[in-house]
C-alpha positions as a Python dict, from the first residue, in 0.01 Angstrom:
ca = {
    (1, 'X'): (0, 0, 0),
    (2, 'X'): (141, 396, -56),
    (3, 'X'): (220, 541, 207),
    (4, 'X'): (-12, 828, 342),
    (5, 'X'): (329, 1063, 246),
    (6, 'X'): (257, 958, -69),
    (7, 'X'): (-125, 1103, -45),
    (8, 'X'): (6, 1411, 22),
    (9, 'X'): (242, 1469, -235),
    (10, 'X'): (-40, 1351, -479),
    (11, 'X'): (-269, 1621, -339),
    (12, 'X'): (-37, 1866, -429),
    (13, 'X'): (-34, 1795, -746),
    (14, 'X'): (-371, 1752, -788),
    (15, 'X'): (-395, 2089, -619),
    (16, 'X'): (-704, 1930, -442),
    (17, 'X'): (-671, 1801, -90),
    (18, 'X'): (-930, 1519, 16),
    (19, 'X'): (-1214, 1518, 302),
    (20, 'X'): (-1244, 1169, 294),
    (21, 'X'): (-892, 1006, 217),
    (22, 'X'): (-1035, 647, 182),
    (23, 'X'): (-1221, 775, -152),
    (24, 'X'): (-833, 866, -317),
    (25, 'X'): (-721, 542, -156),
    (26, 'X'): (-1005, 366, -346),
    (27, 'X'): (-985, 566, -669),
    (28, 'X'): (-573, 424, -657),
    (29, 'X'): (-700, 43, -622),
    (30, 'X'): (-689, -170, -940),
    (31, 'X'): (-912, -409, -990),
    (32, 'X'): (-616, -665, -1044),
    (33, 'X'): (-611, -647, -642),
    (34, 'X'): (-971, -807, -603),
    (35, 'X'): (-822, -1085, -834),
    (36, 'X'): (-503, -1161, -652),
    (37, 'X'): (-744, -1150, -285),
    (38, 'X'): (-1002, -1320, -435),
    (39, 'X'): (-1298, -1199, -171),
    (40, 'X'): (-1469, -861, -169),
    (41, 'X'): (-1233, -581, -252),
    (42, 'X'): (-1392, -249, -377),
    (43, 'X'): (-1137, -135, -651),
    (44, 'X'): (-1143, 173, -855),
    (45, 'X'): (-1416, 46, -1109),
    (46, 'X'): (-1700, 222, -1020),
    (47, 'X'): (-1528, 529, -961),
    (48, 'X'): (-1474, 513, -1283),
    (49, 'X'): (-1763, 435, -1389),
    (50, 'X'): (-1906, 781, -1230),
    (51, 'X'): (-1575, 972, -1296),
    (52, 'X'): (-1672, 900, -1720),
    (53, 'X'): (-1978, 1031, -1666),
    (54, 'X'): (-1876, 1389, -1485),
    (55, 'X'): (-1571, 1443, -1725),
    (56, 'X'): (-1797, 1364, -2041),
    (57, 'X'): (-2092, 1637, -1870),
    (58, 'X'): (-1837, 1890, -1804),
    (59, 'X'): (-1666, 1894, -2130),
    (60, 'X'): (-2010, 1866, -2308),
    (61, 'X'): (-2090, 2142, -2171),
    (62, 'X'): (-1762, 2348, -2197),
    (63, 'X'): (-1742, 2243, -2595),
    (64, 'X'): (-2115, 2328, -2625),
    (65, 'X'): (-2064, 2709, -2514),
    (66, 'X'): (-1710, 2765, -2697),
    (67, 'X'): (-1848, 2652, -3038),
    (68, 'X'): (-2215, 2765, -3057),
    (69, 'X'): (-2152, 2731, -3457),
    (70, 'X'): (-2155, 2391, -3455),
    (71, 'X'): (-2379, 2095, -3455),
    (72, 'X'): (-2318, 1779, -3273),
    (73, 'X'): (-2130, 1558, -3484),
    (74, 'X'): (-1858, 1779, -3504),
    (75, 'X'): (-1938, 1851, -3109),
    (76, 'X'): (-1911, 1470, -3090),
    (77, 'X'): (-1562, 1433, -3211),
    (78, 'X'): (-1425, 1756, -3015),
    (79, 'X'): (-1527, 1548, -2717),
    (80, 'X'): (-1354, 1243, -2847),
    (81, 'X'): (-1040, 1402, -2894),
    (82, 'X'): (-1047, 1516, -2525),
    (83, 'X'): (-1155, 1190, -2377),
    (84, 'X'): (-960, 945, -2567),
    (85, 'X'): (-771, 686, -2362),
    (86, 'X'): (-414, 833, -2496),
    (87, 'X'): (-539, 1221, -2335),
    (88, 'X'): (-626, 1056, -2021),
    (89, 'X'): (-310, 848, -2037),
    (90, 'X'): (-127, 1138, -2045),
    (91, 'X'): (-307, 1367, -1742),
    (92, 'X'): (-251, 1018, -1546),
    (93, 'X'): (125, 1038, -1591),
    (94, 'X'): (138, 1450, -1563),
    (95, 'X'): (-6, 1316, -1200),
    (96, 'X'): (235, 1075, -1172),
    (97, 'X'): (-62, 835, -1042),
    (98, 'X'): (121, 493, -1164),
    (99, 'X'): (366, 596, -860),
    (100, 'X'): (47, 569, -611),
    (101, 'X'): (-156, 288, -803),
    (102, 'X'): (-266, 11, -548),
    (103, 'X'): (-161, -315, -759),
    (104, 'X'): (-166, -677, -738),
    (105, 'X'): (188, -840, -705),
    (106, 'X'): (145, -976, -1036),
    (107, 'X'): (-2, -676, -1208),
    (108, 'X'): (364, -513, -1054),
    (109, 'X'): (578, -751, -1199),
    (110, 'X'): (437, -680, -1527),
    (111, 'X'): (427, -307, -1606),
    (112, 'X'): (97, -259, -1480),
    (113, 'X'): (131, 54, -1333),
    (114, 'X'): (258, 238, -1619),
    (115, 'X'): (-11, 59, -1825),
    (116, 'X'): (-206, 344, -2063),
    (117, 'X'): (-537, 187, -2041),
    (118, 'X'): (-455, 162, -1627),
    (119, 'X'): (-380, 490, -1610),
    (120, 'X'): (-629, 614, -1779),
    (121, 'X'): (-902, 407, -1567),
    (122, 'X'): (-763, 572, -1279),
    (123, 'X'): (-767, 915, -1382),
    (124, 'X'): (-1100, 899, -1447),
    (125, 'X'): (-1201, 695, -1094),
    (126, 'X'): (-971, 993, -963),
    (127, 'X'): (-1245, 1229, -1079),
    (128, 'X'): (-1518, 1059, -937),
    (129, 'X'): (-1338, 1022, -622),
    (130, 'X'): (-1386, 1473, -632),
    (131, 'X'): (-1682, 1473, -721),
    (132, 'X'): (-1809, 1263, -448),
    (133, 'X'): (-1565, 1415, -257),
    (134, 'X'): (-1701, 1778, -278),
    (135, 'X'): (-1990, 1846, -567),
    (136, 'X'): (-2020, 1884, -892),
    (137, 'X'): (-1925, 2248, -900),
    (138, 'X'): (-1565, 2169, -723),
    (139, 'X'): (-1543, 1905, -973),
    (140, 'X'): (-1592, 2100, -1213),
    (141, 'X'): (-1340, 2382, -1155),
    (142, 'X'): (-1116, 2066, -1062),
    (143, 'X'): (-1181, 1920, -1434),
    (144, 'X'): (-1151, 2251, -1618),
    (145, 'X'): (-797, 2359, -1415),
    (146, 'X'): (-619, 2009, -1575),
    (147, 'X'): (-788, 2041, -1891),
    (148, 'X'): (-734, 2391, -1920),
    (149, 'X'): (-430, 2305, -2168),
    (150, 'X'): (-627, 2085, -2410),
    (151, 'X'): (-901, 2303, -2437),
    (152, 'X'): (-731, 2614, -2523),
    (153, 'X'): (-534, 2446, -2797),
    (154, 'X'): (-874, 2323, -2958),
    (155, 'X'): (-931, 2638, -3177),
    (156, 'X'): (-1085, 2435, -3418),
    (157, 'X'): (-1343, 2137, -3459),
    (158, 'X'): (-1212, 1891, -3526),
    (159, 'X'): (-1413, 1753, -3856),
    (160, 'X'): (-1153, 1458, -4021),
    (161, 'X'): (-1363, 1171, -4101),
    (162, 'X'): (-1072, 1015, -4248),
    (163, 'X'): (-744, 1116, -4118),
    (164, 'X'): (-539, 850, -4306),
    (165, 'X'): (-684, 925, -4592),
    (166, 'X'): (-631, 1298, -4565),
    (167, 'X'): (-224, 1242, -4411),
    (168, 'X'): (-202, 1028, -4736),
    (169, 'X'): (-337, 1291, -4974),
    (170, 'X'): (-140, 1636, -4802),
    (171, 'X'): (225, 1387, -4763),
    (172, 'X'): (109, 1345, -5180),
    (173, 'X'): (89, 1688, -5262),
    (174, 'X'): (506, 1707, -5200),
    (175, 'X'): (649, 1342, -5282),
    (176, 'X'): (501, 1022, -5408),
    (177, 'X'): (621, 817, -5123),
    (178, 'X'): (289, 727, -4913),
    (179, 'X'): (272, 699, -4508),
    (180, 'X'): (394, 356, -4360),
    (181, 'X'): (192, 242, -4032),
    (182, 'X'): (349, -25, -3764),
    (183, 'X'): (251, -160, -3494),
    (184, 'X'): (539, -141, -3249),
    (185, 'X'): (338, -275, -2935),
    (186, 'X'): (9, -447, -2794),
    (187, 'X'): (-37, -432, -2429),
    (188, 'X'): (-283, -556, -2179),
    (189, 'X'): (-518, -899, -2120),
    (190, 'X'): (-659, -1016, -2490),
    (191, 'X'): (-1019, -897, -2353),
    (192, 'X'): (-862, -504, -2337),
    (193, 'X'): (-517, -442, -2521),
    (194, 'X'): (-397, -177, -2621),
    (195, 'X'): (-235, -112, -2980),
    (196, 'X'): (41, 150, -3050),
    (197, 'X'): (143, 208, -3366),
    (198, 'X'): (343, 439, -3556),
    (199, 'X'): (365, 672, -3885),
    (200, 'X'): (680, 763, -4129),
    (201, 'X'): (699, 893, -4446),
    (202, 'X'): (987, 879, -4608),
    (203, 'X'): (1222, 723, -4348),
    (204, 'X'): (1119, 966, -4043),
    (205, 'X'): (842, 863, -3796),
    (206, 'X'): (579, 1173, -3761),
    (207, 'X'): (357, 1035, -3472),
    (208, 'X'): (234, 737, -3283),
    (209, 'X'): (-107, 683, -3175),
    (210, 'X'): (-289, 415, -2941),
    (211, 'X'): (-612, 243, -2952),
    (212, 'X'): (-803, -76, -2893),
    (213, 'X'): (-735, -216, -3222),
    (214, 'X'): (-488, -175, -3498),
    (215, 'X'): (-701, 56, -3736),
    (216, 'X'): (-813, 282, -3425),
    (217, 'X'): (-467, 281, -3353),
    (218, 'X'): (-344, 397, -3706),
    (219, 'X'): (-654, 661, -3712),
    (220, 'X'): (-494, 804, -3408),
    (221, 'X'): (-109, 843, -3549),
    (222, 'X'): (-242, 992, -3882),
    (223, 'X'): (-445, 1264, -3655),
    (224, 'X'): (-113, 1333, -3468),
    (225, 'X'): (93, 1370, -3768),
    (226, 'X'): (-201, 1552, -3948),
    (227, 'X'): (-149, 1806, -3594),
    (228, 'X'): (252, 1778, -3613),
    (229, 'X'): (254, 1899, -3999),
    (230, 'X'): (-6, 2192, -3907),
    (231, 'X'): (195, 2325, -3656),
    (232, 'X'): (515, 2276, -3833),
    (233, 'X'): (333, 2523, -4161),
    (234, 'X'): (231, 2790, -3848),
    (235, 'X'): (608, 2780, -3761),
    (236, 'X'): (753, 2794, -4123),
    (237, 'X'): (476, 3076, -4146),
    (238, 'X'): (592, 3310, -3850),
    (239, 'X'): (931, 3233, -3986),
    (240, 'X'): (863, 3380, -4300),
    (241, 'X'): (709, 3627, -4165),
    (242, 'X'): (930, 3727, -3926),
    (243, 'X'): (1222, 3796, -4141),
    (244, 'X'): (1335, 4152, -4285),
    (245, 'X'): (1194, 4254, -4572),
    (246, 'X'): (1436, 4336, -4884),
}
């Protein structure tokens, strides 16, 4: 088990201290621990559950008042973006959560605590753990403050239906050389792994992305490297820009 230290060093990066600490203790518990007991052991699962459902509601509702212009497919896939288990992933290790994950022994001994689709399970638990914690205004603020980041740098819906299809067709406007996709790992029980795969073009990898199968996987590393080349044309831009005019 972490030690309570441990708690508190969490807290402060969570910037969010606890009322009842047994609700963070049971938002840390992985499931793998009521396999490896084998009686009665409330893990983080229905935290989850609950934390899902407040983090889709508060985003919903954040993406609903930023973009008034747009319907809800496009709404729908803004929300996506956010909530995918690679975003979540990601908060989870900002958070450094995998430190204070409640394991089995076995679940140790195999990665699991810096396991994406555990950590993203238990960022979400994490926010259900707040919001029964305080209310649903605290959680919130709480939600908002860590996504504060990912929201700002949505400026724009996104609208790709088909983002392989689209990396293919801008990478073929310069060179005839299409994108190469690879799967360079599969984590996790057969019932939940995880794919990661990759994307190069002409030698040099652009992006990775993850997913729960190998085409969700490759959707995800073409949207990256869809991202990567826009912001590389902003920068080549305000380069241009930038320099002294004959």
């Amino acid at each position: 088990m972490p030690a309570v230290a441990d708690f508190h060093e969490l807290q402060a990066r969570l910037g969010y201290v606890f009322r009842d600490p047994e609700l963070l203790r049971l938002a840390l518990t992985h499931p793998s621990v009521a396999h490896e007991q084998g009686g009665p052991v409330q893990t983080n699962q229905r935290l989850e559950f609950l934390g899902d459902a407040v983090l889709q509601l508060v985003l919903t509702q954040e993406l609903y008042e930023k973009f008034t212009a747009f319907g809800e497919g496009p709404l729908t896939k803004a929300r996506a973006k956010l909530v995918n288990r690679r975003t979540l992933a990601e908060h989870a290790r900002r958070l450094e959560l995998g430190k204070c994950l409640i394991v089995s022994r076995g679940e140790e001994l195999h990665g699991g605590r810096e396991r994406s689709s555990a950590l993203a399970d238990t960022f979400e638990a994490l926010l259900g753990a707040v919001f029964l914690d305080s209310s649903f205004t605290v959680a919130r603020e709480f939600i908002l403050r860590h996504f504060a980041g990912d929201l700002g740098g949505l400026t724009v819906i996104p609208i790709i239906e088909n983002p392989k299809g689209e990396l293919q067709e801008l990478l073929q406007a310069e060179s005839i050389a299409a994108p190469q996709y690879s799967v360079v790992s599969a984590t996790g029980p057969d019932h939940d792994r995880i794919f990661e795969c990759t994307v190069h073009h002409n030698g040099t990898e652009l992006a990775r992305g993850q997913g729960k199968s190998k085409k969700a996987a490759e959707s995800e590393a073409a949207l990256a490297a869809l991202e990567v080349l826009r912001l590389q044309k902003e920068v080549r831009k305000n380069e241009e820009e930038s320099k002294p005019k004959e």
